[in-house]
C-alpha positions in Angstrom: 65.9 -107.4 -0.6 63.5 -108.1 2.1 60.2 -105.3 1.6 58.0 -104.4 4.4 54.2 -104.0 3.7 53.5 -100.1 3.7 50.5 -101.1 5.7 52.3 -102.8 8.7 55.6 -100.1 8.5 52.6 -97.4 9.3 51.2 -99.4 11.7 54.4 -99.7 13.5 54.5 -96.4 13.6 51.3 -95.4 15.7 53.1 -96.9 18.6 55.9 -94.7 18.9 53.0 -91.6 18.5 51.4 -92.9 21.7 55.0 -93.6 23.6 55.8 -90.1 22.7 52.7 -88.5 24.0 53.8 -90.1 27.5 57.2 -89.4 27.1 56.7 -86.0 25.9 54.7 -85.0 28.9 57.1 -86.3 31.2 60.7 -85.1 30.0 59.1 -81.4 28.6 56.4 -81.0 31.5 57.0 -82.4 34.5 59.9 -80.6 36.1 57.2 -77.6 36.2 54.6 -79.8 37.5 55.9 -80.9 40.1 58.2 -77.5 41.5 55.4 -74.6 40.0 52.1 -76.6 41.0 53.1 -79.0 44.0 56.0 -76.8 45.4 58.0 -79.7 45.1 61.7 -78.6 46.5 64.6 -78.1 43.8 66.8 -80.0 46.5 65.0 -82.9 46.4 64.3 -83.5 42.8 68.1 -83.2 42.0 68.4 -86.2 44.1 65.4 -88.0 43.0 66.5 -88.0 39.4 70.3 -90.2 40.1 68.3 -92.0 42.5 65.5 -93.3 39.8 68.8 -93.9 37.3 70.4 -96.3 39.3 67.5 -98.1 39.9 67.3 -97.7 35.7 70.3 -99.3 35.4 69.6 -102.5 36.5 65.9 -102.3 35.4 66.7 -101.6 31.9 69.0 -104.8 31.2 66.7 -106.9 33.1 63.8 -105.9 30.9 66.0 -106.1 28.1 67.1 -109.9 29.0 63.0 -110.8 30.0 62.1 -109.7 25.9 64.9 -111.5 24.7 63.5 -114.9 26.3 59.9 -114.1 25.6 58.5 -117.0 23.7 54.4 -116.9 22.9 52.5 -117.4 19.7 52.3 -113.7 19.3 55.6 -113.4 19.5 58.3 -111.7 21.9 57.7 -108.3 21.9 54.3 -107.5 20.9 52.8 -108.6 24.3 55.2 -106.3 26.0 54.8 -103.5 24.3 50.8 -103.3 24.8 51.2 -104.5 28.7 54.1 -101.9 29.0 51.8 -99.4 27.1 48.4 -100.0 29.2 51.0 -99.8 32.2 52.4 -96.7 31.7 49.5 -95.3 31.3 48.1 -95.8 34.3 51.0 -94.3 35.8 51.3 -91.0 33.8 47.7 -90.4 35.3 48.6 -91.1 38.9 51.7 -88.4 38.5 49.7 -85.7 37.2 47.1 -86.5 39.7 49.1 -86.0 42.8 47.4 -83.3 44.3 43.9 -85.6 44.0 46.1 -88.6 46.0 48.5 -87.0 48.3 47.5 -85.2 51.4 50.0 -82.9 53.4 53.6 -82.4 52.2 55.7 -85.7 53.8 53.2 -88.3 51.6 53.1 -85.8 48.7 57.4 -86.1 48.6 56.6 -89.7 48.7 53.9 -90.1 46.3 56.0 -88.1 43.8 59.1 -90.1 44.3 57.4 -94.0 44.0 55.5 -92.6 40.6 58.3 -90.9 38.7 60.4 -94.5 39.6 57.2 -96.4 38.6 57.1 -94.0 35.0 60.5 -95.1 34.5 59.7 -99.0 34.7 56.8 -98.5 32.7 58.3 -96.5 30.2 60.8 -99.3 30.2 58.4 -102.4 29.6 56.8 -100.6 26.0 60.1 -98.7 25.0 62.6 -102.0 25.2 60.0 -104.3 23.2 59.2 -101.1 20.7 62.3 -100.1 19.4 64.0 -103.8 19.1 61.4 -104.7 16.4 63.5 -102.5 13.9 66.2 -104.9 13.3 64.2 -107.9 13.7 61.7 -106.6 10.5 64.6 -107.0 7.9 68.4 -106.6 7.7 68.4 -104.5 4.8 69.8 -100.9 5.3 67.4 -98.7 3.1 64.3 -100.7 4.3 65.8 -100.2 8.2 66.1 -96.9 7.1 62.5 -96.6 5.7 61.2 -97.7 9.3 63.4 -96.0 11.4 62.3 -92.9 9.5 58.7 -93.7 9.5 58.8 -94.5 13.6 60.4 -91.5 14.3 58.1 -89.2 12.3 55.3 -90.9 14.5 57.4 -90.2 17.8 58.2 -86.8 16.4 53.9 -86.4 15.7 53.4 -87.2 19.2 56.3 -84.9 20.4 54.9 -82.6 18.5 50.9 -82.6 19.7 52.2 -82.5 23.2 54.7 -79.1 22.7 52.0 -77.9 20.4 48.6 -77.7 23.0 49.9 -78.9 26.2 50.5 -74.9 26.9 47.7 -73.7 25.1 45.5 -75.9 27.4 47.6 -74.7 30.5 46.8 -71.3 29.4 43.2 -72.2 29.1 42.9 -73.9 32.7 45.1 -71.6 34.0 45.2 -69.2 36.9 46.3 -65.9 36.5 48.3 -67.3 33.4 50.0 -70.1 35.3 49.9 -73.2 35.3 47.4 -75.5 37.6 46.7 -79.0 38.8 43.6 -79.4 36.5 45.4 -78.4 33.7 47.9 -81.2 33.8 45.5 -83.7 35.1 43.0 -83.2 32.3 46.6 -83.6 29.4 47.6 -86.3 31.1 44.4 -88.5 31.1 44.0 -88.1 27.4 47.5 -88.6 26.7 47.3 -92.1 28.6 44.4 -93.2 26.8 45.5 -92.5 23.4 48.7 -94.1 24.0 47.1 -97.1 25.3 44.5 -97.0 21.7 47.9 -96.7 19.3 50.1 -99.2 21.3 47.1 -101.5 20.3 47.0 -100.5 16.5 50.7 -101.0 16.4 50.7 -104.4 18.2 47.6 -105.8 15.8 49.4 -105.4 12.4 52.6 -105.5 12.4 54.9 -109.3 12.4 57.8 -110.0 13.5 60.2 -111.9 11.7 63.5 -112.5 13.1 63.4 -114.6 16.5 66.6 -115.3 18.1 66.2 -117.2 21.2 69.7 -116.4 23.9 71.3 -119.9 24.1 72.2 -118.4 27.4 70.3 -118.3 31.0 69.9 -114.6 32.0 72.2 -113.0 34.9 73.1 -109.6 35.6 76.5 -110.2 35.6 76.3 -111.7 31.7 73.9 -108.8 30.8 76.6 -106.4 32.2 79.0 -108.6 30.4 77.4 -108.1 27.1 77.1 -104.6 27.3 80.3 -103.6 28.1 81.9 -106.3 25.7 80.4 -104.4 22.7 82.6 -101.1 22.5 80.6 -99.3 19.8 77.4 -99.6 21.9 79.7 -97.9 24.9 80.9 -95.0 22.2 77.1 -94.7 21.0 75.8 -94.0 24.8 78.3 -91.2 25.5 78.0 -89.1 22.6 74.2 -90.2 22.3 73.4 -89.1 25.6 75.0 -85.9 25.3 73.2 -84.6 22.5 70.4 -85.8 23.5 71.0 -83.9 26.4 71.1 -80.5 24.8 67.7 -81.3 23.3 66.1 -81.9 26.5 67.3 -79.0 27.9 65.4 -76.8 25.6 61.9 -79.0 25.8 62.3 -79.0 29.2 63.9 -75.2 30.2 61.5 -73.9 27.7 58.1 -73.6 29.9 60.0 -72.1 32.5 61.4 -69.8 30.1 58.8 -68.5 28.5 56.6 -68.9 31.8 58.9 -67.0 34.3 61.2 -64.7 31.7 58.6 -63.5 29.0 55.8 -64.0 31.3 53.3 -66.2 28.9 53.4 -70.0 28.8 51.5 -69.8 25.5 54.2 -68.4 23.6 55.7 -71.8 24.1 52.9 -73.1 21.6 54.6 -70.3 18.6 57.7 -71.5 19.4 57.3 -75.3 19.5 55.7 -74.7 16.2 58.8 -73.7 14.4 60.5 -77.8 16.4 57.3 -79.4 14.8 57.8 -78.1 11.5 61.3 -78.8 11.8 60.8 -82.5 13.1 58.6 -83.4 10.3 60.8 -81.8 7.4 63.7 -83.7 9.4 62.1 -87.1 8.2 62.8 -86.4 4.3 66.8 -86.2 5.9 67.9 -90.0 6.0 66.1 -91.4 2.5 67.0 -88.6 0.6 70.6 -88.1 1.9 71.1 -91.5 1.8 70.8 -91.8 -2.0 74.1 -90.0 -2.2 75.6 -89.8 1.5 76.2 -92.8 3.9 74.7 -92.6 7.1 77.7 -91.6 8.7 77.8 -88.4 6.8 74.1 -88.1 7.5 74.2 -87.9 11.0 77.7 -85.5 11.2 74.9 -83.6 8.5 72.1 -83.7 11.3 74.6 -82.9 14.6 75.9 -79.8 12.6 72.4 -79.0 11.5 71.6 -78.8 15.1 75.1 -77.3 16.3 73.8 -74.2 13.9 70.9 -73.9 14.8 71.4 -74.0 18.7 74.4 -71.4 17.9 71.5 -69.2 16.0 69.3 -69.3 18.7 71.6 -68.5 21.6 72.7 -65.7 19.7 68.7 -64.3 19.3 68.1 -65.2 22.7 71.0 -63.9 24.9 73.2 -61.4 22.7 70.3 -59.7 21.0 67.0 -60.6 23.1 64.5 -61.0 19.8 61.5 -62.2 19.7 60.2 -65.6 20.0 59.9 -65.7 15.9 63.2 -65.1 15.4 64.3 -67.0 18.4 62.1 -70.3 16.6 63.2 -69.5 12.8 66.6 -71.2 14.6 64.8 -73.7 16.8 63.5 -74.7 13.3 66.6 -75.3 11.1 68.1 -77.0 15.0 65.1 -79.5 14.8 65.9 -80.6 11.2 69.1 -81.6 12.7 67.8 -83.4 15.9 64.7 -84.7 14.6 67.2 -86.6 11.8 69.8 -87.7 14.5 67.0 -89.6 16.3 66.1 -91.7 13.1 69.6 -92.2 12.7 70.3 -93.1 15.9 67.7 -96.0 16.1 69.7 -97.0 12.7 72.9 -97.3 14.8 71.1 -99.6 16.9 70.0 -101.7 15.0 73.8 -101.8 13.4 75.1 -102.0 16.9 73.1 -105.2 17.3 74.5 -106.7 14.4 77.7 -105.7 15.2 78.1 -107.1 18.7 76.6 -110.8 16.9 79.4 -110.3 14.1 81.9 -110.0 17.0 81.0 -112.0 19.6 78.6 -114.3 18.2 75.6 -113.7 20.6 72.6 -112.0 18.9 70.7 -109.3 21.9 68.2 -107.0 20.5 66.0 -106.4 23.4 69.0 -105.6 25.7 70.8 -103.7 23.4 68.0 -101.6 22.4 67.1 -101.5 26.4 70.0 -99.1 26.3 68.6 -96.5 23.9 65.6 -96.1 26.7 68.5 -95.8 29.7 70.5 -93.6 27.6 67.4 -91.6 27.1 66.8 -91.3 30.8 70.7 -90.5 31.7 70.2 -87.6 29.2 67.6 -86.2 30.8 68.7 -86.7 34.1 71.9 -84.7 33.0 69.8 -82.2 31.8 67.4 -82.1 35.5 71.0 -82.3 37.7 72.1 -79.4 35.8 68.8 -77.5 35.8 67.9 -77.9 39.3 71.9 -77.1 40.3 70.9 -73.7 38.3 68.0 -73.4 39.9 69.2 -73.6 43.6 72.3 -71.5 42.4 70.3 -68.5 41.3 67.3 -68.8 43.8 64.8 -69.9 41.6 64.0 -72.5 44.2 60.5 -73.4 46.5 58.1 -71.2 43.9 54.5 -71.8 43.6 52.6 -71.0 40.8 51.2 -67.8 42.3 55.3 -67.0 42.8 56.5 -67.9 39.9 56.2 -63.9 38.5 58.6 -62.8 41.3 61.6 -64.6 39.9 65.1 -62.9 40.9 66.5 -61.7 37.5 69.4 -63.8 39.0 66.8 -66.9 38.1 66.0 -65.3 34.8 69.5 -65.1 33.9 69.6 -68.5 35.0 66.7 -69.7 33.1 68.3 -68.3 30.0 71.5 -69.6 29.9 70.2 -72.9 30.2 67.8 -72.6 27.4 70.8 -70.7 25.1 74.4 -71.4 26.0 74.5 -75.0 27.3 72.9 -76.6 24.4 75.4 -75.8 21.5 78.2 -76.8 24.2 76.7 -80.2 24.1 76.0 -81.0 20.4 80.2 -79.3 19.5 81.3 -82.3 22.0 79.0 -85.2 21.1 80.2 -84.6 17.1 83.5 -84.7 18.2 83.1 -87.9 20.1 81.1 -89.5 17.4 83.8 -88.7 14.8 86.6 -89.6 16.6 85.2 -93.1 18.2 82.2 -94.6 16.0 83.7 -96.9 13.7 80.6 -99.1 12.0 80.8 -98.1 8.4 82.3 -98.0 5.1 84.1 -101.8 4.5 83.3 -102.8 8.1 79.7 -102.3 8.1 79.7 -104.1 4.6 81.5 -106.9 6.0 78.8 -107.1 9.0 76.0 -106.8 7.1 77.3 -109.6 4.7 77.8 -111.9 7.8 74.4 -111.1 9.1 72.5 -111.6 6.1 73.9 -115.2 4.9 73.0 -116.1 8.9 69.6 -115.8 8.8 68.9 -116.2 5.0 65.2 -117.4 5.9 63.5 -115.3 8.2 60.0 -116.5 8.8 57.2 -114.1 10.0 55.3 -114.4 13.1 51.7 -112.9 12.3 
């Protein structure tokens, strides 16, 4: 068996605490932004969102494809994932700057519009590179497991910073208790440069070890090909994206919840406490299950974990209107099960990966872990179609900041059956999906790994 230094594993983790930081503030913060500060139109973000997801969907694979035919001293991904890093950055500013770029409303739409596409291809250029470094480190499944678990308590740590003090310091800059322009501009500068400082940690000591160079020439039509030819990786996107789903809905409802129905953005701080907690307890889930459970039963563990918990809030929330303790004591056991289904679902992909070689011969980590990022991005624009749809429906539409009190309790309604009732729904069907379609384990996944491992018997490091 193949160890991993604890020192590099570690390192490898800073990077997905500064990706997180940027991809916290952007999935949990930036609906509000952009309709409570700006005034930005409902109308026109539900558009906006499909729109950037098309464009995703050919992005994605093509920045999948470029990693997989990288070919420098330092490796394949490494250089990406700083350059994608420093990037995004750059761009995370610019977004939460609009107000300081954009004069009048027609170049305000359009500034809005060309940054959150540009955050998506930046997002893209780091995330793709990141995440495919897990199967390359080693093929075996406890040390995968070890990473996977370490990387996502980093992500989780910067998940966590951002829902813990982005609304205390939007209560601090605030005006008259909402939100404002400075507030977001001042989170979103130091978010950029620490995700800029970890992405360079991560990139300076860590290896990798496993480069496979495609014997193929890229084209979108063999990407596409490759994709779609690998039927678990199909099954893994649906019900993936659906759970996902449910989560963003919460991180992302949640600051108009507690900003437009109980009137204090800083109660958001309590109850993201009780997901932090949650997330970090959630990274003892896969190494100790797995001393007794595969990670099959693992995840059904972690998606009815979640299912519970989401059930246990809804019931706080809508039936008997409790507290935002009681409401988080739920959000608590729900992010045991999420923040465990998100290590194990960056193990799936790195067994995907080895499955689609063990089928069709053709080894694609980049582009197959370019889909964990598009998935990612489908969730959450489910999650804004369906928000903004509410949001028009129940009139909660065109407020500013200063407006945002005066919400019809039509909105309110609204607002709360978002954050309550249509989470559960989608965790019952993605565990349903999962258990009736995902088929890599028991004598299967032996057989692959088997296959896999007498391939590449002699995996040289690239320091």
């Amino acid at each position: 068996m193949q160890k991993i230094p604890w020192k590099e594993k570690i390192s490898y983790g800073f990077g997905a605490t500064g990706l997180d930081l940027s991809y916290g503030l952007f999935y949990s913060y930036l609906s509000i932004y952009l309709t409570n500060v700006l005034g930005i139109k409902s109308a026109f973000l539900l558009i906006l969102a499909p729109l950037a997801r098309l464009w995703d969907g050919i992005n994605d694979p093509m920045m999948g494809a470029i990693v997989d035919r990288t070919n420098t001293k330092f490796g394949k991904r490494r250089p990406w994932i700083l350059i994608g890093a420093a990037a995004n950055a750059v761009v995370l500013s610019f977004l939460f700057n609009a107000s300081r770029f954009a004069t009048g409303a027609t170049a305000l739409y359009v500034y809005v519009a060309v940054f959150y596409v540009l955050w998506g291809m930046t997002n893209t250029l780091a995330d793709i590179p990141y995440w495919s470094m897990v199967p390359s480190f080693t093929s075996d499944e406890k040390e995968r497991n070890l990473i996977s678990t370490i990387a996502r308590t980093f992500s989780g740590l910067g998940q966590g910073i951002i829902a813990l003090f982005t609304p205390i310091a939007l209560k601090k800059l605030s005006a008259d208790g909402n939100p404002t322009a400075q507030g977001f501009s001042a989170v979103s500068v130091v978010s950029a440069v620490c995700l800029v400082l970890f992405a360079l940690v991560s990139v300076s000591f860590t290896k990798e070890r496993r480069i496979v160079k495609p014997e193929e020439s890229f084209s979108f039509k063999k990407a596409v090909k490759n994709i779609t030819g690998n039927d678990q990786l199909l099954i893994f996107m649906l019900f993936a994206m659906i759970s996902n789903a449910g989560f963003y809905m919460i991180s992302g409802v949640s600051s108009y919840y507690f900003t437009v129905v109980r009137g204090d953005i800083a109660l958001q701080s309590t109850f993201n406490l009780f997901n932090t907690v949650g997330s970090v307890l959630a990274i003892l889930v896969v190494p100790v299950f797995s001393k007794f459970m595969s990670n099959r039963g693992i995840y059904v563990f972690c998606l009815c974990a979640a299912l519970a918990g989401y059930c246990g809030m809804a019931v706080c929330g809508l039936a008997l209107n409790t507290g935002v303790v009681a409401i988080g004591v739920f959000y608590f056991l729900a992010s045991i099960g999420t923040g465990s289904m998100f290590v194990n679902q960056t193990i799936m992909l790195s067994d995907i990966v080895d499955y689609g070689e063990f089928t069709t011969g053709r080894r694609n980590e980049a582009l197959t872990f370019s889909m964990k990022g598009f998935l990612q991005k489908m969730a959450y624009t489910f999650q804004s179609i369906i928000m903004y749809a509410t949001f028009i429906a129940t009139g909660y539409d065109d407020f500013t900041a200063t407006a945002a009190a005066s919400a019809s309790a039509a909105a309110q309604r609204g607002i709360s059956l978002l954050m309550f009732a249509v989470p559960p729904v989608m965790m019952l069907i993605s565990l349903c999906i999962f258990i009736k379609k995902y088929k890599i384990h028991g004598a299967l996944k032996s057989e692959i790994i088997e296959a896999i491992n007498a391939k590449y018997a002699d995996d040289t490091p690239i320091g």
